[in-house]
N, C-alpha and C positions, 0 to 999 in steps of 0.2 A: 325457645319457650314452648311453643308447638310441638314440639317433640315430646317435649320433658308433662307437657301437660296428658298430649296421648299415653304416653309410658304411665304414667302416674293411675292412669284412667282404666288402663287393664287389670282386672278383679284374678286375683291370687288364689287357686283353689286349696281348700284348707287339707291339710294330709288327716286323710283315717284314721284312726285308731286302729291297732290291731285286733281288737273285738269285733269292729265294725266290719273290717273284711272275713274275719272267718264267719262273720253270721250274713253276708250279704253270698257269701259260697255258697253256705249253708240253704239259705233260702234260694236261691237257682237250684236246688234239687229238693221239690218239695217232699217225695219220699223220704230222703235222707233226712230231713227237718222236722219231719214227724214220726218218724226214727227217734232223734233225738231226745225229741218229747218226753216220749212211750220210757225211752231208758231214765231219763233224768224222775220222771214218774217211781220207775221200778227201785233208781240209786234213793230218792224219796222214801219209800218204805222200807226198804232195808236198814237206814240209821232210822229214822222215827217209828217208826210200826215197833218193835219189839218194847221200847219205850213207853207207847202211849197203849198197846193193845195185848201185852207181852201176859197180865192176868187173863185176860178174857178168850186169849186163844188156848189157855192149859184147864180154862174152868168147865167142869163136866153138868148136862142139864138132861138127864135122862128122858125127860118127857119129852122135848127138841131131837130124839134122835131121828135122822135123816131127813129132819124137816127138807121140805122142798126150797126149789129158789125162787126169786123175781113176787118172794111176796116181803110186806112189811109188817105184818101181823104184832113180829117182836119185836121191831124196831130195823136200824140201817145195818146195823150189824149182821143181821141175818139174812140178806139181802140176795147174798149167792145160798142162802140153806147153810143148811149144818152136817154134822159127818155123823157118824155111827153113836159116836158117845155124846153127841148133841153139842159139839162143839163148834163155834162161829166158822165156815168157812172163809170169810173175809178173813177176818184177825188170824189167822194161822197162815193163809195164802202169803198177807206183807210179814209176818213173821218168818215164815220159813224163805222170807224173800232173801233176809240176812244171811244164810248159812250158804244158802245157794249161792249168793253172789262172792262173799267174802271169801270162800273155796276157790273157786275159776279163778278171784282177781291176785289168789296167791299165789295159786298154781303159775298162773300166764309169768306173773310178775318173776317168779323165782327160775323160769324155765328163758327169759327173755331173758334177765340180767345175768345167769348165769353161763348160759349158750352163745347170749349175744358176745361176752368178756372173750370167752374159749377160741368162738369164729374170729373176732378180730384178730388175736392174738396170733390164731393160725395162720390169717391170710396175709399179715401183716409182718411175723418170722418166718414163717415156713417151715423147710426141712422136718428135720426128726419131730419137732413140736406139731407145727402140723397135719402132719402124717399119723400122729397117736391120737389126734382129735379128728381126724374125720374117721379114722376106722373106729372110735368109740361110736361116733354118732352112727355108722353103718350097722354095729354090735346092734344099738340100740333100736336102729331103727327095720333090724331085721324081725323083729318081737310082732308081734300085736300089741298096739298100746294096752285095748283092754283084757287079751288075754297076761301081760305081764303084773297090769293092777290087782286083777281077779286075783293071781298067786302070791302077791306079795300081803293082799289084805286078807287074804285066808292061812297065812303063815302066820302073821303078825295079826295083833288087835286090830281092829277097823278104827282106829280115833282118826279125827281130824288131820293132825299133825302126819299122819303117816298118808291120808288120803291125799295132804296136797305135794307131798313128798312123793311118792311113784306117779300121780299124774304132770308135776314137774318134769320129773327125767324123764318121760315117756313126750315130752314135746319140745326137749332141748336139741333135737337132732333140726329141727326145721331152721331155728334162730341160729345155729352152728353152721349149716350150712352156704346160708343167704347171707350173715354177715360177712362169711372168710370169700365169697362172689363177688361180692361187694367191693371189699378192702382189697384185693386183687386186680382191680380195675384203680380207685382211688388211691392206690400205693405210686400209681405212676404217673399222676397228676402236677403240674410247674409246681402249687402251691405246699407240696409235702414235700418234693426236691426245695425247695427255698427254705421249710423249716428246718430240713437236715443240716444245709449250708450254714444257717445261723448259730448251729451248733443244740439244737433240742433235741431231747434223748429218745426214745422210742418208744418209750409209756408216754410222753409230752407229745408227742406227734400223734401218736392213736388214740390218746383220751380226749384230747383238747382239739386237734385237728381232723382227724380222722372218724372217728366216732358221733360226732354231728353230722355229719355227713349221712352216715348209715342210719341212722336214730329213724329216718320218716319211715324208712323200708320197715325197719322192725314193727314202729308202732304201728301200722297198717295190719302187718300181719297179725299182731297180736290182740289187737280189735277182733280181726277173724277168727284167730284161734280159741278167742275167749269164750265164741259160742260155742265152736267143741270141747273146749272142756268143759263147758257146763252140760250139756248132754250124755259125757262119759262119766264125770261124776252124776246126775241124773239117775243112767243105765246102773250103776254100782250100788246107789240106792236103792231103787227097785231089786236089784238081787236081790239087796241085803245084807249087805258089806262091802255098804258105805255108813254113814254120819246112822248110829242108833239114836232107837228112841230116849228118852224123851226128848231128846232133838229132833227138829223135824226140815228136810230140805223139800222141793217141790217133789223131787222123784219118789223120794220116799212116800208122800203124799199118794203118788200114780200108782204106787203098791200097793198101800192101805186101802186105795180104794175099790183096787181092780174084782174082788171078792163081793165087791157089792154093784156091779154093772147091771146087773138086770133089776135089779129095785131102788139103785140110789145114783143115778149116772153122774151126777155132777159132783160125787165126791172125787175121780180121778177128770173127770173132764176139764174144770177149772184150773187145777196146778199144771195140767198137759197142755192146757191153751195158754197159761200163760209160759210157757216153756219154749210153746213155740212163735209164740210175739218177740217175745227177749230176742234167742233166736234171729228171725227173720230181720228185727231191727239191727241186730248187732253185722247182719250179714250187710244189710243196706248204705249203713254206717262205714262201715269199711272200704266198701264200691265209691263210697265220697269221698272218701280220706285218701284213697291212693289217686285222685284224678288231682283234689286238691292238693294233697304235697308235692305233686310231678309237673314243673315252672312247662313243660311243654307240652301238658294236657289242661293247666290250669283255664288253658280261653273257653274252655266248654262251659265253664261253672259260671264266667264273667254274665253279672246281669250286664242286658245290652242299655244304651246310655242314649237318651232320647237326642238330635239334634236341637243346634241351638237356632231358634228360631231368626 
């Protein structure tokens, strides 16, 4: 009875939630956590902003042109000034927060999912197949990314669909490579020999088994990448063939404004700082990601656990 009374008497600690642990990681790196923030802020105005500020950022007030910032004269809206044609720098800033982001996150996404498919495939059959996809991604990755954008958006119209199109192929060489490394190693693992023996076909073994595996590499990398490609579309903008007017991205913004540096600085200053927040967070964000999906760096992130008294 004395046993069974002790045993009874030992308190069960209750299991996490999976929320709970990625935000107890999160917060052991308080950079990364305010990282987080800044993005979740920026994914913020990119769906809402165009919605709620989408008039006010195309409405022109010629007497406001290049109003200054940090005063409230005209209200919250004008708070960072206004640009040339007297338009809100706020309301344009989270508006062009949209093009900006929704670019990079097509790009990343089309350049992972379709680089990621090609490297497994490679590293996973090999021979002749693989062989024609690494020296594709070599082809490609012999190029300059943005000298190949530059020629294909001056060939062709600069629309959207074609800017997240050459910025894709121009970043599927990295996801081709690191996946087909990857499966090369995980190909010779007990638990893919055991799927083979049960008789699963080799799309079932690299979709289902194989491919979760690689999925954390990818998405780490592609956290990172996502800030390069928002800087190369950025750089394309600023040419001038990237996303035209009346669309407006941040870069494009940096262009618009660079003509007026000596009398209106906060027309390109604003859209370049936040370019380089996004940026810096997204780089932060990543350095977390890869500690936290790798089980044998994860003790670094572990909040430490007070003794029981």
């Amino acid at each position: 009875m004395g046993a069974e009374r002790n045993t009874a008497a030992v308190p069960t600690a209750a299991p996490r939630s999976g929320a709970r642990v990625v935000l107890g990681l999160l917060w052991s790196d308080k950079f990364a956590f305010v990282a987080a923030l800044f993005l979740i802020f920026v994914v913020s105005c990119a769906v809402f902003g165009p919605l709620l500020l989408g008039g006010t950022a195309t409405s022109m007030n010629l007497r406001l042109r290049n109003f200054p910032p940090f005063t409230l004269d005209h209200g919250w809206l004008f708070v960072l000034g206004a640009d040339s044609l007297g338009r809100s720098m706020l309301a344009r800033l989270m508006v062009a927060s949209q093009n900006t982001i929704a670019v990079a996150a097509a790009a990343v996404a089309f350049a992972m999912t379709v680089g990621g498919v090609l490297g497994l495939m490679a590293g996973f059959l090999g021979g002749w197949f693989g062989n024609i996809v690494m020296r594709l991604a070599d082809i490609i990755m012999s190029f300059p990314s943005l000298l190949i954008a530059v020629v294909v958006l001056y060939m062709f119209e600069p629309r959207v669909a074609n800017l997240v199109l050459v910025l894709g192929i121009t970043r599927m060489p990295i996801y081709m490579r690191t996946s087909r490394a990857e499966v090369l190693e995980i190909r010779e693992r007990p638990f893919v020999a055991a799927a083979r023996v049960m008789g699963a076909s080799s799309f079932r073994v690299v979709f289902r088994h194989v491919a979760p595996t690689v999925l954390p590499t990818l998405t780490t990398i592609a956290a990172l990448d996502f800030a390069f490609v928002m800087l190369a579309e950025s750089a394309l903008s600023f040419l001038g063939i990237g996303i035209q007017p009346p669309e407006i991205t941040w870069g494009l913004m940096v262009a618009q404004g660079r003509n007026y540096l000596n009398v209106a600085w906060w027309l390109a200053f604003f859209p370049g700082l936040a370019i380089m927040l996004t940026t810096l967070s997204l780089n932060l964000l990543s350095s977390w990601l890869r500690i936290a999906a790798d089980p044998t760096q994860r003790w670094r992130l572990e909040i430490p656990r007070g003794r029981d008294g």
